[in-house]
matplotlib code that plots the C-alpha trace (Angstrom):
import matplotlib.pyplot as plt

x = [247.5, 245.9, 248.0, 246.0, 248.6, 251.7, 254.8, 256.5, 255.0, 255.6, 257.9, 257.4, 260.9, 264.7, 266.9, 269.5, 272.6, 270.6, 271.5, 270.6, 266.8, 265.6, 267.1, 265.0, 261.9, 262.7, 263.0, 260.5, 258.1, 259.2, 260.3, 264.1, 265.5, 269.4, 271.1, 274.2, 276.8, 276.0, 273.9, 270.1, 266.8, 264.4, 260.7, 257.8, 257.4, 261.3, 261.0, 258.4, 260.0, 263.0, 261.5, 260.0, 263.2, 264.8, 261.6, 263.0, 266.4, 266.0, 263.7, 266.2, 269.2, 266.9, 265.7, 269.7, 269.6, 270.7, 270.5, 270.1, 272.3, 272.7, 276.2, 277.6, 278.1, 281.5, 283.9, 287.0, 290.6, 292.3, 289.8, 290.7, 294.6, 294.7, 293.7, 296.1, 293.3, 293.9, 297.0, 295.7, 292.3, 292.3, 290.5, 287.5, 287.3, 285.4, 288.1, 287.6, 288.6, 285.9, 286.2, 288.8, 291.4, 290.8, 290.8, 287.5, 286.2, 282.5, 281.9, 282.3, 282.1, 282.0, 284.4, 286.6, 283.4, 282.1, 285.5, 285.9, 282.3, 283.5, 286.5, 284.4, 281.5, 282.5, 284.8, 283.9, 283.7, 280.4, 279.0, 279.8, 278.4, 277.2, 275.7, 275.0, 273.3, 272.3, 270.9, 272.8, 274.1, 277.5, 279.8, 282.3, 283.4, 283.1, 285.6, 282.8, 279.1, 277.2, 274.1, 271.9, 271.6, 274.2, 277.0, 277.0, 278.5, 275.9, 273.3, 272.0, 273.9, 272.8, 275.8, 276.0, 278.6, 279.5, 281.7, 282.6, 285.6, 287.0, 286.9, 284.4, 282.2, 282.6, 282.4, 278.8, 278.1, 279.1, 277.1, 274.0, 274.0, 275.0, 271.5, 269.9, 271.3, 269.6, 266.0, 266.3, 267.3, 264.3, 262.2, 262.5, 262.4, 266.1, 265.7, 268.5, 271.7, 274.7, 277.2, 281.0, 284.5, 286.0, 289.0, 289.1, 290.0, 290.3, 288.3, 291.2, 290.3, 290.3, 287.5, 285.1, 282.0, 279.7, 276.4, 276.0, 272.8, 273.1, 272.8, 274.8, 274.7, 277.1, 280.6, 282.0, 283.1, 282.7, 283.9, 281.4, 281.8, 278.2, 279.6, 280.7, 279.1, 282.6, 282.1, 284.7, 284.7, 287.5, 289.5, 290.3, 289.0, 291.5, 291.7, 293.6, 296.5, 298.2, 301.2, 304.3, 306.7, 309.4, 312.4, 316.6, 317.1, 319.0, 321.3, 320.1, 319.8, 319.3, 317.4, 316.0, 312.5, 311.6, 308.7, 307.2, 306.2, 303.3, 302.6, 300.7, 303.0, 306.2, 304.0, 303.7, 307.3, 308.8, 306.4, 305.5, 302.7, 301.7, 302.3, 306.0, 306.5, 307.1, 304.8, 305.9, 303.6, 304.6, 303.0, 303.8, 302.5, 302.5, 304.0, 305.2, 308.5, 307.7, 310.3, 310.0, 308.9, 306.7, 305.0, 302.5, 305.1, 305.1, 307.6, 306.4, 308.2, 308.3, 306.5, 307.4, 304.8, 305.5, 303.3, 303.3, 301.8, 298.6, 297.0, 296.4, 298.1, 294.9, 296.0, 293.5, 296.1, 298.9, 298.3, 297.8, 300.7, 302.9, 300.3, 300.3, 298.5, 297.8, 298.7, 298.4, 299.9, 303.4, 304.7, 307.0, 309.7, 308.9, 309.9, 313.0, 314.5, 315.2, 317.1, 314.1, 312.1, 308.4, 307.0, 310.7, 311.0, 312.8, 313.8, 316.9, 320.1, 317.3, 318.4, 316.8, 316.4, 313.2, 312.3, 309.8, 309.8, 307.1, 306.7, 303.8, 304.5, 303.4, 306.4, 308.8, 307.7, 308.4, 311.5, 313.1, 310.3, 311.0, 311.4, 312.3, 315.9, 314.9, 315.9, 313.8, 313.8, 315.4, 314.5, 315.6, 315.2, 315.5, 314.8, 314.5, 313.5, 316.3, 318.9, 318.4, 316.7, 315.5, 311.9, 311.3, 307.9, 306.2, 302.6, 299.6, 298.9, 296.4, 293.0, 290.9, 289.2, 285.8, 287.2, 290.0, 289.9, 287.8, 289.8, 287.6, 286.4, 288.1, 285.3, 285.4, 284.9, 282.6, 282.7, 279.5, 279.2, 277.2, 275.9, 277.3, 274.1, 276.1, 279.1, 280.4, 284.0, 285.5, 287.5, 289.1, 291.0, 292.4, 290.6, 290.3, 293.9, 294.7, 292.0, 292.7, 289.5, 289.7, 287.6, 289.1, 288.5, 287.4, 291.0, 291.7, 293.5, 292.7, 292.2, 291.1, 287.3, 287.0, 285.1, 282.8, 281.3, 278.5, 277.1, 274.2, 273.2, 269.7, 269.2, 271.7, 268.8, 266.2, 268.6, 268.8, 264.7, 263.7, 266.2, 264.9, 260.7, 260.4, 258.5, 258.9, 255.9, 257.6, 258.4, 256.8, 257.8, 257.6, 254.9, 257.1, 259.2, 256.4, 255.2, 251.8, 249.8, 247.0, 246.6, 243.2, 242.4, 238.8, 237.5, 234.5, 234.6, 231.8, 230.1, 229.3, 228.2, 230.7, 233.6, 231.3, 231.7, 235.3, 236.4, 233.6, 236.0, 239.3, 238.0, 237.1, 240.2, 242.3, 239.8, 240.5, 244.5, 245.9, 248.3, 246.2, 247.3, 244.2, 244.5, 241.8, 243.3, 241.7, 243.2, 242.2, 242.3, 245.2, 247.5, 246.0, 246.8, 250.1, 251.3, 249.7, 252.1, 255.0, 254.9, 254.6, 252.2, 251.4, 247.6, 245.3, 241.7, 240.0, 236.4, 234.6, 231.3, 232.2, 233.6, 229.6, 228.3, 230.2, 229.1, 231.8, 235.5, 238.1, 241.4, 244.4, 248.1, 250.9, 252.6, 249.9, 248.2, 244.4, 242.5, 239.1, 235.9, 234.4, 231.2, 231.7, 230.5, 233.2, 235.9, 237.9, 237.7, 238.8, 241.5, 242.4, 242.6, 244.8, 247.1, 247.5, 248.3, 251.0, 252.8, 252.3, 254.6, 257.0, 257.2, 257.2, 260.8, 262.5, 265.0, 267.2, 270.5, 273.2, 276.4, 278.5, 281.0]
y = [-82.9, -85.5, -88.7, -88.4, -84.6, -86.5, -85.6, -88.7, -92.4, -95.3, -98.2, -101.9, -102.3, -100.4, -100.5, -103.4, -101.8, -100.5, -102.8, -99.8, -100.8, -97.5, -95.9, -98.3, -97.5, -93.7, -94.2, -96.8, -94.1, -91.4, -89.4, -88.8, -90.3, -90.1, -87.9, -89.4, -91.1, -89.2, -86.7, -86.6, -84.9, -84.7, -85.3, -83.6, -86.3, -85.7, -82.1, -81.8, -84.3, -82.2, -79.5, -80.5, -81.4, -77.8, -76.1, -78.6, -77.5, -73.9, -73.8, -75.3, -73.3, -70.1, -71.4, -70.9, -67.9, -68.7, -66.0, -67.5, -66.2, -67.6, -67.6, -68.0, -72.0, -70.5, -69.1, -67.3, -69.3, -66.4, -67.0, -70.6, -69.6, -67.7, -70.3, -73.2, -75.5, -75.1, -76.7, -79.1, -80.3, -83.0, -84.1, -83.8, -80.3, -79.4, -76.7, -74.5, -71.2, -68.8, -67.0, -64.5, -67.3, -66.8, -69.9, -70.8, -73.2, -74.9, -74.5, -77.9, -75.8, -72.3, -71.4, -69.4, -67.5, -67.0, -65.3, -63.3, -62.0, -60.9, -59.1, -56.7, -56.5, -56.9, -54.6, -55.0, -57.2, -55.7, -56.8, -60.5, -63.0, -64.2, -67.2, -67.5, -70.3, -71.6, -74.3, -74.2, -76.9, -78.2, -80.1, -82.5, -84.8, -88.2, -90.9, -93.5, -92.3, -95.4, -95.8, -93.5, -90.4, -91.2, -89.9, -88.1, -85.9, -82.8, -82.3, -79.9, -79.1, -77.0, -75.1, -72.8, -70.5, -69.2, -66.6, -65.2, -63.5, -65.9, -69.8, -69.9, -68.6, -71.0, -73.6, -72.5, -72.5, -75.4, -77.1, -75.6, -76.9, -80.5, -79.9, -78.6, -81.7, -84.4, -82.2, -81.7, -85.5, -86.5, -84.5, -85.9, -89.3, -90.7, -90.7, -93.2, -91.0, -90.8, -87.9, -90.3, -88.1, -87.7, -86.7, -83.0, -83.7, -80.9, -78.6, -78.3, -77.2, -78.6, -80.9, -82.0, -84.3, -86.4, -87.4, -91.2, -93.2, -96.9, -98.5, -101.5, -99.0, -96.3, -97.0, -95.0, -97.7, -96.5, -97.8, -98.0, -99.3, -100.3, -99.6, -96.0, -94.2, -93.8, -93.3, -92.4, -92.8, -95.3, -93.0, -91.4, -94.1, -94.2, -97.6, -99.1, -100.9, -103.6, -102.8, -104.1, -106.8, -105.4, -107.3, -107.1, -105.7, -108.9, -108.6, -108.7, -112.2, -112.8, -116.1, -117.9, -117.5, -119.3, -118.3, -116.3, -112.8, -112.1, -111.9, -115.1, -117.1, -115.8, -116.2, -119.6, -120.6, -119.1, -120.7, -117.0, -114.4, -111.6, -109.4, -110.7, -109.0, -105.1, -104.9, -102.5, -101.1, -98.4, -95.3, -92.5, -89.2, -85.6, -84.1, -79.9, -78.8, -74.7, -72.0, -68.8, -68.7, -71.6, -71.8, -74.3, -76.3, -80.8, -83.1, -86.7, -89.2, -92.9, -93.4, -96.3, -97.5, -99.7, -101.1, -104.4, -107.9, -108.0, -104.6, -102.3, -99.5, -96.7, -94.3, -91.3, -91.3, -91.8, -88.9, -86.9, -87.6, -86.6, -83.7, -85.2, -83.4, -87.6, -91.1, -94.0, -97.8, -97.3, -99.7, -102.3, -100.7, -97.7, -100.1, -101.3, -98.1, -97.3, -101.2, -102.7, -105.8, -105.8, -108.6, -108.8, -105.0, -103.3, -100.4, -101.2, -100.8, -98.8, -95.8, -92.9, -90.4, -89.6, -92.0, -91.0, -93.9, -93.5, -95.8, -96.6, -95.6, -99.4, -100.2, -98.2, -99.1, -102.4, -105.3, -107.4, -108.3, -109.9, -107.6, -108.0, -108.7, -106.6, -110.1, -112.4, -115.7, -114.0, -112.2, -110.1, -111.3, -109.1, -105.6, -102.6, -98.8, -96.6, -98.9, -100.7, -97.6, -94.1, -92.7, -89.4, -89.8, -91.8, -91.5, -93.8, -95.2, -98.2, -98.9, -100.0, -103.0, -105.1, -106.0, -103.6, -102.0, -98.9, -96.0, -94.6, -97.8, -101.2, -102.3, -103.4, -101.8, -102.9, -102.0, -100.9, -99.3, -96.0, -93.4, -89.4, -87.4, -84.2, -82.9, -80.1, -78.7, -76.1, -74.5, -71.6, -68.7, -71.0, -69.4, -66.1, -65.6, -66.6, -64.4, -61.3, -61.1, -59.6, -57.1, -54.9, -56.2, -53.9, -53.1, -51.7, -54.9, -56.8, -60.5, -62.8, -63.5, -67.6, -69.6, -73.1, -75.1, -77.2, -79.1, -81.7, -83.2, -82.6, -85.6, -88.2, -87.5, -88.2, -91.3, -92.4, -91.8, -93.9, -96.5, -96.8, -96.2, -99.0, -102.4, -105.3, -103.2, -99.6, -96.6, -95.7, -92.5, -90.2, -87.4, -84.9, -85.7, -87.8, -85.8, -85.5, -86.1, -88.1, -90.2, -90.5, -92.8, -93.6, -96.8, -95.3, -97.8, -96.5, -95.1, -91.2, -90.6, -91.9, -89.8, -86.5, -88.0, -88.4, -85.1, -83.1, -85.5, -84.4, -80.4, -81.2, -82.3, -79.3, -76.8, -78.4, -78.0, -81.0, -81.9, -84.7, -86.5, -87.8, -91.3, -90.1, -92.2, -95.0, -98.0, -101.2, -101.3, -103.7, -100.8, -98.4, -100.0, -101.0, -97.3, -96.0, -98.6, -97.6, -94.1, -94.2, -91.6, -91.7, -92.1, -93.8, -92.8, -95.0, -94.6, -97.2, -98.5, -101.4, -98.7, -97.0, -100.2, -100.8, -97.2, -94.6, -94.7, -96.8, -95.2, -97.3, -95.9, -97.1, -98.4, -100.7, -103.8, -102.8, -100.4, -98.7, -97.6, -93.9, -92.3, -89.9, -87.0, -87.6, -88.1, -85.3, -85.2, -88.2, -87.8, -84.3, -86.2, -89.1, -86.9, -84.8, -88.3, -89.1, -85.4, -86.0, -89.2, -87.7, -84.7, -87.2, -88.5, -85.0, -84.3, -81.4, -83.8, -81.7, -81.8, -84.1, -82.7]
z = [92.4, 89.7, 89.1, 85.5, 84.9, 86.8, 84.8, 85.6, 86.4, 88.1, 87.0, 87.2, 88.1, 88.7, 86.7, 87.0, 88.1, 90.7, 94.6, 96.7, 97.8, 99.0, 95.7, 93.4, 95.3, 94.4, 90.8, 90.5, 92.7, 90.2, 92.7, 90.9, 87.6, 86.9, 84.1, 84.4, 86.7, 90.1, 88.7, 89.2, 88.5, 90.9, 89.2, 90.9, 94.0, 94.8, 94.5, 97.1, 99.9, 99.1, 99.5, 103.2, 104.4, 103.0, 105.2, 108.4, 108.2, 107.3, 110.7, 112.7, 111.3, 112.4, 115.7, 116.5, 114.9, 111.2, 108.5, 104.9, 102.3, 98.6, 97.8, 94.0, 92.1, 90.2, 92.0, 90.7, 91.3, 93.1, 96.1, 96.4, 95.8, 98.5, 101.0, 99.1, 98.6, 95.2, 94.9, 98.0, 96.2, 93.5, 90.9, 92.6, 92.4, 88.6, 87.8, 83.9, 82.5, 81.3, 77.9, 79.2, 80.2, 84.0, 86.1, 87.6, 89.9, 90.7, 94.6, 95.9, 99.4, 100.3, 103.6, 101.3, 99.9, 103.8, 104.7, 101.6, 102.5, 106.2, 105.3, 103.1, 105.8, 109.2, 111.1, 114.4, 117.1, 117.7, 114.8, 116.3, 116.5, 112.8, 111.3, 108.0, 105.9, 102.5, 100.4, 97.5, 94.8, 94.8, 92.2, 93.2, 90.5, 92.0, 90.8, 91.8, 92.7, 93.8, 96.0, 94.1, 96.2, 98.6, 96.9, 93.5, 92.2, 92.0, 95.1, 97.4, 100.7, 103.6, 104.5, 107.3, 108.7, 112.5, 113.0, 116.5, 117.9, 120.1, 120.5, 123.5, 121.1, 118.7, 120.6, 121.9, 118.2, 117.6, 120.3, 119.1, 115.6, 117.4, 119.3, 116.3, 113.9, 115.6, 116.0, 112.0, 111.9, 113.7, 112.2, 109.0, 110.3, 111.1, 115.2, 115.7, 114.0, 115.4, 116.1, 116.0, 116.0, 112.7, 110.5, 109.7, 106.3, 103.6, 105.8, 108.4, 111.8, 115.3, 115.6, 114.1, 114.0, 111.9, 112.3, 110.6, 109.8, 111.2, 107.8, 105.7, 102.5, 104.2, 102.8, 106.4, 109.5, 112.8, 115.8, 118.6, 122.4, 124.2, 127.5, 127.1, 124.3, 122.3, 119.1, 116.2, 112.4, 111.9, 109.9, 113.1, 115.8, 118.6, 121.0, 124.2, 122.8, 124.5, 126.8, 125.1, 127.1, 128.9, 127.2, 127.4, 124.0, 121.7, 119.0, 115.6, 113.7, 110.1, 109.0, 105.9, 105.6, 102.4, 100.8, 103.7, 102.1, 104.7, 108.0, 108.0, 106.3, 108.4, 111.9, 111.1, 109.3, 112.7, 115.0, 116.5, 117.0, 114.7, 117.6, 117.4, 114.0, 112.5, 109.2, 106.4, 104.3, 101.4, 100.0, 97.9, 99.7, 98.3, 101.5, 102.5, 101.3, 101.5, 100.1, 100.2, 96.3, 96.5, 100.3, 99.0, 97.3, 97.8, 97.0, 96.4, 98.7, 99.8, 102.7, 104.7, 107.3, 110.2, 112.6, 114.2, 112.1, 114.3, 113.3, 110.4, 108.9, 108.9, 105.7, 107.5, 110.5, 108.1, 106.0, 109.1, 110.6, 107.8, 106.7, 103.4, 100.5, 99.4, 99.8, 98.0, 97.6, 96.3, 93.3, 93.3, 91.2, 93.8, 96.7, 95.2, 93.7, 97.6, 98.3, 100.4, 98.9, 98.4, 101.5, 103.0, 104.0, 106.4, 107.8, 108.1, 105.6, 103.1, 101.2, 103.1, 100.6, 99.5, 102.0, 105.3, 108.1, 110.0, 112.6, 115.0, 118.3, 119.4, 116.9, 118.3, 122.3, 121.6, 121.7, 119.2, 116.2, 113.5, 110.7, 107.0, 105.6, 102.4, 100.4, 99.3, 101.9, 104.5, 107.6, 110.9, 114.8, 117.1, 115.2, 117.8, 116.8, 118.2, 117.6, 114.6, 112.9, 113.2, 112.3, 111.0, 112.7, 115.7, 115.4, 116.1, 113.0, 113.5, 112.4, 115.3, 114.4, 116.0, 119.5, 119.9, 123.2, 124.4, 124.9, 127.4, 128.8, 130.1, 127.3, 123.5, 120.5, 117.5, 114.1, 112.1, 109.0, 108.2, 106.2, 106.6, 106.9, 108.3, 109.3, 111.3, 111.9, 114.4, 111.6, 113.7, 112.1, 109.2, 106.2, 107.9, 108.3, 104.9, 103.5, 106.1, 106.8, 110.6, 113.3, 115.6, 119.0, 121.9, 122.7, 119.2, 117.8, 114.6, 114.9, 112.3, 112.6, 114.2, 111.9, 112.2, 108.9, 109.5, 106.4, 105.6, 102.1, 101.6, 98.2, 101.1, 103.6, 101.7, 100.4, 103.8, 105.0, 101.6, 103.0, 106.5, 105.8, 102.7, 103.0, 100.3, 98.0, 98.9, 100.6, 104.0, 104.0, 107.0, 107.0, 107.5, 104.4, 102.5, 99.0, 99.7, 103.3, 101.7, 99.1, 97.9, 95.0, 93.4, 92.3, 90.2, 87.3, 84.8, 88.1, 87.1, 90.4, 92.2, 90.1, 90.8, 94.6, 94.8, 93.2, 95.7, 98.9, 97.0, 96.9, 100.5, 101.7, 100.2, 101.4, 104.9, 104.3, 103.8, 101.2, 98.8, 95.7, 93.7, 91.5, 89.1, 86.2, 84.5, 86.0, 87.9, 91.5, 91.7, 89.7, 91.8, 95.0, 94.0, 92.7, 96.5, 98.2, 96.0, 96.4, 100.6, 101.2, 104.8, 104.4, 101.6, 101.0, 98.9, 97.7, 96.0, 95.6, 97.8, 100.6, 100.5, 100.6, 103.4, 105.6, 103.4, 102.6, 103.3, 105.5, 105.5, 107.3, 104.7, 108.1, 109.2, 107.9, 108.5, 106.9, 108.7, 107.5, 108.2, 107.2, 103.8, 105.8, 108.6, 106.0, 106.3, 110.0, 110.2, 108.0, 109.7, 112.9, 111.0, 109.9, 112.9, 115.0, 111.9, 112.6, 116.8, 116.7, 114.8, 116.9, 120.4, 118.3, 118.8, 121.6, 122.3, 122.8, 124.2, 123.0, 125.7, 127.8]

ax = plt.figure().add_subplot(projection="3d")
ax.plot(x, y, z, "-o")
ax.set_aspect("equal")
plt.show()
């Protein structure tokens, strides 16, 4: 291609709302430019790195024997009705009626679309094993995109589908795509991902997994011990808690605690620990109450959270524990309407309708903390679960934080934040059942088909290659993933000759097979130069008439400082060869990491 015919050019700088620095190199590289909040084009540089990372995955996904399919963007309500996720999905599902008055829906994902497929197709359990695959755009209306590509609202996802009879098969698909994640990972660059436990969320399922890029962008926490490999997404993180002392139960004592609404202030007015104390927290949550009418019926309660004043409530595990459609920070006026006091709460003397205690189970294993008097200044000593109070549920509900205790290891855990670059999730017979989609097994019987969803954002990958390959001047992409292998630009000035000479080395070097983008336009060198940088094409061919004078053209690597001369004749060897030791250490990067036992 001729930079002079690019639809698209460079910019001098980002836009100012822009903090992501891999994201302003992309829009100042005119590889994407945004339509709206979270919702992109991709200009002709984009298109092709997308495009190279589309080719990585589908030859991974069919290396594990992956059929593509193209599945439809709109999907009719019914479908989603039947597996509730109508009713359980918020706003971020783009829900409208088309011109007949039937409810529709834009596929945020496609597991209902997958089983409605196998219920019309598959009948036997010897037509089993499957797995199916697409790249296909999704819509999930975003209350706050941010980081450019790393989370919109429209984008690209390479979904794929497993389906087996049984679990044990499953789970062997489900360790092959673990394998075949971190080869497409380091294929297109990102060798140092991550595969951490994490929260099933509105998938449902099992287990499941995501693979996270190390980065200070993501917006996910992990928790991460050095000393045994552990790895979970904090939403779900588990850790060694401390063992509570064994202490003769005391009676309850009330006592004036002036102007102590926290933890912090009441630790200190006592003269205790935190770990001496029972924190409330309150939520609303949108929880089950089935009837026979109405089986995916909720009922909005007060949720009342205890865990003791050293650690955190984690709202993941909370939700979890009370299979809660939502949760969120309750009100005030919420807290009061059931007799407790915002910062001097208790679960004790409360009104208990509408009202879910759900206590820690560090909480409830331990003696006499200091709880709240629900009135303001005062507080209870002595405060024991079992006696004092009741919970509807025990559950672990902390966060782990940096230095909480391995749960594998007598090590620590460390906190780090990263980017999702793929997911996948042992989904079992959930949407299968609901959708009847079933085989007959070799004993006659119909049983519902076992499902796995494995997903990866195509635009968040590239996101997350710009933000590891950049330099202060611009990207450094990968070759794999880069636009273009070679980037050759001419420095002909008024020089006839030398243009003639630099369009016979471009016809070369596309003869040869290699992937070339030409700078042909009218511009100083320093422009030039600086648009090559910007744009992070692996390797630069220049040709000038200082290069001849110096014995040819100049080769310069994006990654490295110095830049070689070779004879004109040699060019594209060279070149060849350059490009060919640019795709070897990429390839030396892959590993077939088995998924641990």
């Amino acid at each position: 291609m001729r930079l002079s015919q690019r639809f698209g050019e460079t910019l001098r700088a980002a836009p100012g709302d822009v903090d992501v620095v891999g994201h302003q190199f992309l829009l100042r590289a005119g590889y994407v430019r945004q339509l709206a909040a979270g919702i992109f084009s991709a200009l002709p540089f984009g298109r092709r790195s997308l495009v190279k990372i589309e080719q990585i995955i589908r030859e991974e996904m069919d290396r594990i024997g992956g059929q593509e399919i193209t599945m439809p963007v709109v999907h009719p309500a019914e479908i989603w009705q039947e597996t509730g996720r109508w009713y359980q999905i918020g706003d971020e599902m783009a829900r409208f009626k088309d011109r007949a008055g039937r409810d529709m829906v834009l596929g945020m994902t496609h597991e209902e679309i997958v089983a409605d497929l196998v219920r019309r197709d598959i009948r036997s359990y010897k037509q089993l094993p499957l797995l199916v695959y697409q790249l296909q755009t999704k819509f999930r209306d975003e209350p706050r995109p941010r980081a450019g590509l790393i989370r919109v609202r429209e984008f690209v996802m390479k979904d794929s589908y497993s389906l087996d009879l049984d679990y044990a098969g499953l789970e062997e698909q489900y360790r092959r795509h673990y394998t075949a994640y971190f080869r497409m990972f380091a294929r297109a660059g990102l060798a140092d991902v991550i595969a951490v436990a994490s929260d099933t969320g509105m998938m449902g399922g099992k287990l499941a997994h995501e693979f996270m890029y190390l980065n200070e962008i993501g917006e996910d926490s992990l928790a991460l011990c050095e000393d045994c490999g552990y790895a979970a997404n904090v939403q779900v993180a588990r850790f060694r808690k401390p063992e509570p002392a064994v202490a003769s139960v005391l009676p309850i004592e009330r006592v004036e605690t002036p102007a102590c609404p926290t933890i912090e202030a009441l630790v200190t007015f006592l003269g205790i620990s935190a770990a001496q104390t029972c924190k409330v927290v309150f939520f609303t949550a949108a929880v089950p109450a089935p009837s026979e009418d109405a089986p995916e019926a909720v009922r909005t309660v007060l949720v009342m959270a205890l865990v003791r004043g050293d650690l955190q409530v984690n709202e993941t595990k909370l939700g979890n524990a009370i299979h809660a459609r939502w949760v969120k920070p309750a009100t005030a006026d919420e807290i009061r309407a059931v007799g407790a006091e915002p910062g001097y709460a208790s679960p004790v003397g409360i009104r208990r309708a509408g009202v879910l205690v759900v206590a820690d189970d560090l909480v409830a294993a331990s003696s006499n903390l200091v709880s709240g008097a629900n009135e303001p200044g005062f507080h209870l000593r002595n405060v024991n679960c079992g006696r004092d109070y009741t919970p509807d549920v025990t559950a672990d509900l902390c966060a782990a934080g940096e230095g909480s205790g391995c749960p594998s290891c007598t090590g620590s855990l460390r906190v780090a934040r990263g980017v999702e670059v793929g997911n996948i999730f042992q989904l079992g017979t959930r949407y299968t059942e609901a959708l009847g989609a079933t085989v007959l097994n070799a004993e006659g019987q119909a049983v519902p088909v076992v499902m796995g969803s494995y997903g990866i954002g195509v635009g968040r990958l590239l996101a997350c290659v710009a933000e590891e390959y950049r330099d202060d001047r611009g990207l450094i992409l990968p070759i794999t993933v880069a636009p273009y292998e070679v980037h050759l630009v001419s420095l002909s000035g008024r020089d006839g000759d030398l243009d003639a000479q630099a369009g016979q080395l471009y016809a070369a070097l596309r003869e040869a097979g290699l992937e070339v983008v030409f700078d042909d336009r009218e511009a100083s060198a320093g422009v030039k130069f600086a648009d090559a940088d910007l744009m992070g094409v692996p390797l630069r061919v220049t040709l000038s008439g200082r290069s001849l004078k110096a014995g040819g053209v100049e080769l310069k690597r994006r990654d490295e400082a110095e830049a070689r001369i070779v004879p004109l004749n040699g060019a594209v060897d060279a070149v060849r060869e350059t490009v060919q030791q640019l795709y070897a250490a990429v390839a030396e990067r892959v590993r077939d990491i088995p998924y641990p036992d």
